[in-house]
C-alpha positions, 0 to 999 in steps of 0.5 A: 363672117358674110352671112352675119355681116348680111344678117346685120345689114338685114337688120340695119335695113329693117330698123331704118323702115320700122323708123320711116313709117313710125315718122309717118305714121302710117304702118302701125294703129296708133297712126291709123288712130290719129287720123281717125281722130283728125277725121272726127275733130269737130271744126268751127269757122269764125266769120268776122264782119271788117266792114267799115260801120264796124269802127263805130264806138258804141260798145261799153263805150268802145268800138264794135271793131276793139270788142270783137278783138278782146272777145276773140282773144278771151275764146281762143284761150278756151277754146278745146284742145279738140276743136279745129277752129280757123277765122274768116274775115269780110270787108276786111281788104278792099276800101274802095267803092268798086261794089264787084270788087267790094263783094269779093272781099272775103279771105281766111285770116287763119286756116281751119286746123289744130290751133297755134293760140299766138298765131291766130292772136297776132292775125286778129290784131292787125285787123283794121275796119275798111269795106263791104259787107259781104255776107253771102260770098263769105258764107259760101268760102267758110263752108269750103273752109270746113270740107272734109271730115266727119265731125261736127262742121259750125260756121259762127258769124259776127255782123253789125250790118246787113249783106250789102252784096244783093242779089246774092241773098245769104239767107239764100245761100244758108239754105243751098249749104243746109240742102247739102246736107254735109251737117252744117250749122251756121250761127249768127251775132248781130252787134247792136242790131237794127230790125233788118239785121236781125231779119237777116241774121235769124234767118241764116241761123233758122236755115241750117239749124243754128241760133241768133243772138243779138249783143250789145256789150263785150262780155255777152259777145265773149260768153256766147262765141264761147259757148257755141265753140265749146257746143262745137266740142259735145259729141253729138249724132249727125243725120245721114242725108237721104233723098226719098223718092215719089213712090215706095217703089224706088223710096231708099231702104233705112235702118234705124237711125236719123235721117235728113232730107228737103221737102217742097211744098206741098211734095210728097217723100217716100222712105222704105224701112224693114220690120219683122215679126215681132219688133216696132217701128218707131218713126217721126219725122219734122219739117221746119218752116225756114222761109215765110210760109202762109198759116194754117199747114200741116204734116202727116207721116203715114206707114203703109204697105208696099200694095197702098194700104194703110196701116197707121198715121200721125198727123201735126198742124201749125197756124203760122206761130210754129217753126217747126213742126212734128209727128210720129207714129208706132207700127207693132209687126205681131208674131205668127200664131204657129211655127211656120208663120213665126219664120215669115219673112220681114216686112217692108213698110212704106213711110210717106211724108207729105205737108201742107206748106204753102209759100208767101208771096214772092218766097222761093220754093227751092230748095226744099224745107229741112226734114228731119226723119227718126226711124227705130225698129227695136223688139216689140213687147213680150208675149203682146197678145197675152198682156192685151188680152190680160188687161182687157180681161180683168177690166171685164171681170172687174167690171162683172164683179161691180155690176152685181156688187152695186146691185146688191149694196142697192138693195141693202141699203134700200132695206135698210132705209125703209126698216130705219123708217118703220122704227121712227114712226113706231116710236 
């Protein structure tokens, strides 16, 4: 009777664990595959411009302020059940003319994480236009917004106006969040904007990857919010951020795969990659022009060994019309001809990618321009000496065999001719 009341207890006691971690979800897969996908949940932060010119009414005939709301709404009915998506505001607080304390004026209307659609509708509703413009600062918090996690992290900004918060250019502050290289993209929406604006806002968006679009009417600020918060949502490959080196020496081993980095100008970056006999190298790598630079620049990507020799280059030039601007090349590590250089060990490759980018005058240097590396190794081709030597081959042979053909059609047809005029002039 003692040893089945223990045996109950035992089992009353293992069934009440079982129950707590099943709550918390940490002792069986599923749990471990919940958090998996809450590390791997793509966020999206929308940043909202409350500044005061936001009450001007020149939006199908309402305010900037009245159209941003009604397209907040309609987006956060569609936005995907995956997305974490949260909603920062600037100029939305302060409405005094204190400018250090108007450039603080940033603050997270609704927190990053699993959506509450009637939540984050009740917080846009109670927005009022009041002060600054503080676009640097904002960027700066939105990006600690998304900390954390592997999936795709996208700041969506709404402005109708310029940063009012100099000298803390946000232009600036994009390229500081973009040569983290956490994968950040920050796209930007001016609302009927001016030229300066537009500067300012493109050059944000070019820093970090991301796209301008400037709006005008209610639908086209719904329709594009959408489609970022939806692009948000597309699986995509996220570059691992690297740091090359001045010499192969101390240059980072890479496999296959995509690989950022930021390049100064004129710098030279050095990247290590393994190949062995009988596969390729596939390499290119892109720099992006995301200040103003002056024309006529260039990249070249060069494969060498790790004693200096060059094995194979590509090279790119721009005249200053170019953003972007790439190259590639391809390295075949050919097979041993005999069984003991067939077992040889893989080669090291040394990739050097040096640029030709100058700056205008007064840009700043620093950080570095975005790179953008793309490195394959795979198995090279078949029997690639035998293919070679085929084709080369039977071009000669094919030629061989012409040479003499036309030789020879030459001479009928030179025959020919001369008996055709014989037997003209005998008749």
């Amino acid at each position: 009777m003692i040893r089945k009341q223990r045996s109950a207890t035992g089992l009353g006691a293992l069934l009440a664990v079982l129950a707590t971690l099943l709550a918390t979800g940490i002792a069986f897969p599923d749990g471990a595959a919940a958090d998996e996908v809450t590390a791997d949940a793509p966020k999206v932060n929308l940043v909202l411009d409350v500044s005061g010119s936001m009450r001007a009414r020149d939006i199908d005939g309402r305010s900037r302020m009245a159209a941003a709301k009604q397209a907040f709404n309609e987006v956060l009915d569609a936005t995907p059940e995956e997305v974490r998506l949260g909603i920062r505001t600037l100029g939305a607080d302060y409405p005094g003319d204190d400018r250090k304390a108007g450039c603080k004026d940033t603050a997270q209307l609704y927190p990053v994480g699993p959506l509450d659609r009637t939540e984050a509708k009740a917080a846009v509703a109670t927005l009022t236009p009041t002060g600054w413009t503080p676009i640097g600062p904002a960027l700066l918090k939105a990006a600690d917004d998304l900390d954390g996690g592997d999936g795709s992290k996208r700041i969506v900004l709404i402005s109708d106006g310029e940063d009012t918060c100099a000298p803390l250019d946000p232009c600036e502050v994009a390229r500081e969040i973009a040569a983290k290289g956490i994968g950040l993209t920050i796209d930007t929406l001016g609302l009927v904007p001016n030229t300066k604006m537009r500067q300012q806002l493109s050059c944000i968006a070019e820093a970090t990857g991301g796209t301008y679009t400037s709006v005008e009417h209610t639908d086209e600020l719904t329709e594009k919010v959408n489609q970022l918060v939806e692009r948000a949502a597309d699986p995509v490959v996220t570059p691992v951020a690297v740091e090359g080196a001045e010499r192969c020496a101390d240059a980072p081993a890479l496999k296959s795969g995509l690989y950022t980095d930021r390049q100064e100008f004129g710098q030279e970056r050095w990247y290590r990659v393994d190949v062995a006999p009988g596969q390729e190298l596939r390499a290119s790598v892109s720099v992006a022009a995301d200040r103003a630079v002056n024309p006529d620049y260039g990249v070249l990507l060069r494969a060498a060994t790790v004693h200096g020799r060059e094995i194979v280059r590509g090279e790119a030039a721009g005249n200053g019309r170019t953003d972007v601007i790439s190259t590639g090349l391809r390295y075949p590590k050919p097979d041993g001809d005999d069984e003991e250089e067939a077992q040889t060990e893989a080669e090291t490759v040394c990739l050097r990618v040096t640029n030709s980018f100058s700056a205008a005058s007064g840009v700043k240097t620093g950080p570095g321009m975005p790179l953008e590396l793309t490195v394959d190794v795979v198995e090279g081709p078949s029997q690639a000496g035998d293919v070679a030597s085929f084709g080369l081959g039977r071009g000669w042979w094919l030629l061989g065999v012409l040479v003499p053909a036309g030789f020879l059609a030459g001479m009928v047809w030179g025959w020919l001719s001369r008996w055709r005029v014989a037997v003209w002039r005998t008749n």
